[in-house]
C-alpha positions as CSV (number, residue, x, y, z in Angstrom):
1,X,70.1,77.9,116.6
2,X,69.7,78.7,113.2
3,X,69.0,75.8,110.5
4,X,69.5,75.9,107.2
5,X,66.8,76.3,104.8
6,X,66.9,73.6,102.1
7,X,66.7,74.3,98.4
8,X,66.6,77.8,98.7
9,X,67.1,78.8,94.8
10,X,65.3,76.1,93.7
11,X,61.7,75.8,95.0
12,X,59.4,77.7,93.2
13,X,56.2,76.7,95.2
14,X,53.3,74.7,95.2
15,X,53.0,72.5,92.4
16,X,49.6,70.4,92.9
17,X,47.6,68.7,95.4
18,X,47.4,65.1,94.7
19,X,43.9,63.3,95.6
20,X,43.2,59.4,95.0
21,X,39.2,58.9,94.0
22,X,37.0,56.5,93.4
23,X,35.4,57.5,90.3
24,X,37.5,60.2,88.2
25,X,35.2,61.0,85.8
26,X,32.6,61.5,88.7
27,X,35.0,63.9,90.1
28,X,36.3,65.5,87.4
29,X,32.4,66.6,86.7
30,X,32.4,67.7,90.0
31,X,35.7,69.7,89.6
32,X,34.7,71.1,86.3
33,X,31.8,72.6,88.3
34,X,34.0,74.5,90.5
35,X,35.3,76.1,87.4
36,X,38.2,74.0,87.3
37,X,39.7,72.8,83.3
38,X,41.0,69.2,82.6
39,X,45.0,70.1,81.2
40,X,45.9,67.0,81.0
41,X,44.3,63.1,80.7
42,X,47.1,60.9,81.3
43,X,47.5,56.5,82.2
44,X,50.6,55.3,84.4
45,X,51.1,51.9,84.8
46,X,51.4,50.4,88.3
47,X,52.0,46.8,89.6
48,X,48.2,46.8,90.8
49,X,46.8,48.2,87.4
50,X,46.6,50.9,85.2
51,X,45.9,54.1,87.1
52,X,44.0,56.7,85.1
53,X,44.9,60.9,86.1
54,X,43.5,63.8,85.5
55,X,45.0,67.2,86.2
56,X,42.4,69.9,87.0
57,X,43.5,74.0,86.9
58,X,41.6,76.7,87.5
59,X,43.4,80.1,87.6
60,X,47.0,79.2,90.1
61,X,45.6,75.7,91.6
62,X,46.3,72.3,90.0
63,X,44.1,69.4,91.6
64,X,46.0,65.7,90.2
65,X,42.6,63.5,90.5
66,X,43.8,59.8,90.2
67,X,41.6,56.4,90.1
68,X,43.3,53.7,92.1
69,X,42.9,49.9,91.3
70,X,42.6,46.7,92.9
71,X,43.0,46.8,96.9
72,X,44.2,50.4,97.1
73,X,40.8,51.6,95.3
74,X,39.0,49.2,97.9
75,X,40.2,51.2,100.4
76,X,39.9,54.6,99.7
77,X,36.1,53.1,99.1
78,X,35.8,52.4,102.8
79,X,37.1,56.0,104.0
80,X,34.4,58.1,105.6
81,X,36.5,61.3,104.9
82,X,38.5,62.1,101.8
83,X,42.2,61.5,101.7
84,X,45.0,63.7,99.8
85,X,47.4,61.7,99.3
86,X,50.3,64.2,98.3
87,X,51.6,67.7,98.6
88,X,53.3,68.4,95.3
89,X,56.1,71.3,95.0
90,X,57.2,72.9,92.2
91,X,61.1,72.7,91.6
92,X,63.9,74.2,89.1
93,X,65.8,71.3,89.2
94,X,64.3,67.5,90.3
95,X,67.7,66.3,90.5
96,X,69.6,69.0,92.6
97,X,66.9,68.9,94.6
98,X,67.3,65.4,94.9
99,X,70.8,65.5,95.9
100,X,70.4,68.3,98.5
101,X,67.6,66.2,100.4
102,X,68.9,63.4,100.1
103,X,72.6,64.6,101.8
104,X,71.0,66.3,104.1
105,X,69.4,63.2,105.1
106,X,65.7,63.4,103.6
107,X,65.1,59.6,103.1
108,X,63.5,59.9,99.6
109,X,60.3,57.1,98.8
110,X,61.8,56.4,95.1
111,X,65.9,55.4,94.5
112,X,66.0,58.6,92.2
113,X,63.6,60.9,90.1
114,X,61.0,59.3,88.1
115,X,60.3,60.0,84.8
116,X,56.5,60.1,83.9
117,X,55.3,61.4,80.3
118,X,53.2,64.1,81.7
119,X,52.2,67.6,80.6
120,X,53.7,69.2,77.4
121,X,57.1,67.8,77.7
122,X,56.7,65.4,80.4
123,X,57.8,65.6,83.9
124,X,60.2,64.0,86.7
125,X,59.2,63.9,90.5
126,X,60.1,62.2,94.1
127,X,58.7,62.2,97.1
128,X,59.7,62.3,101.1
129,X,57.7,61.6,103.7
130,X,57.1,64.1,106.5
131,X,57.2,63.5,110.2
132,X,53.2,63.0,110.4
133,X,53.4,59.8,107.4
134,X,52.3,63.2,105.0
135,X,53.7,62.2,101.5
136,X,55.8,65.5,99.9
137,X,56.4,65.3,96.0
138,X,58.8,67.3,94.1
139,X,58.1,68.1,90.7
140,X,59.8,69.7,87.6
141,X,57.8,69.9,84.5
142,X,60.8,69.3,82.1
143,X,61.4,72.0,79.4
């Protein structure tokens, strides 16, 4: 049986590997060794605190670091391994992609795209969750 394949003209591939940490300017040093550049200091602010991101590139490869607060940064404290927390892909459009998962019954973790003031001219994103728990983000930079 063949399945369809889901946004088809759309994806455009990976858009960023997104990895919670304890102490971001401890790992964006570290990153920075590993010949990666900060593009882009950011601040979003959550229920639990302010969450402070950093986005790391080095040639093709963007790394989001972000610093968790309160209980959620307790607990990636206690991990003995690291933890990314999202697969981010790049898309044309957030909200055709959107509307195609979400009719072809993706259940989506936000109600609809979410703004963020991100990058150059900001950005809009949701997320799915895959059969494992793995969150998967869709991203558009916005032009």
């Amino acid at each position: 049986m063949k399945s369809e394949i889901l946004l088809k003209d759309n994806f455009r591939g990976l858009q960023h590997l997104g990895i919670p940490v304890t102490n971001l300017e401890k790992s964006v040093s570290f990153y920075t060794k590993l010949g990666f550049n900060r593009v882009l200091k950011a601040q979003v602010n959550e229920p639990t605190g302010i969450v402070h991101v950093a986005m790391m590139k080095r040639e093709n490869v963007i790394v989001e670091l972000y610093q968790l607060t309160g209980e959620e940064l307790e607990e990636l404290r206690s991990r003995s391994d690291g933890h990314i927390d999202h697969v981010a892909f790049d898309v044309k459009d957030i909200d055709a992609a959107f509307s195609e998962l979400k009719s072809a019954g993706f259940e989506t973790i936000e109600d609809s795209p979410v703004f963020l003031v991100f990058w150059d001219k900001d950005c809009k994103y949701f997320a799915i969750r895959g059969p494992n728990g793995e969150k998967l983000e869709f991203n558009q930079i916005l032009s």
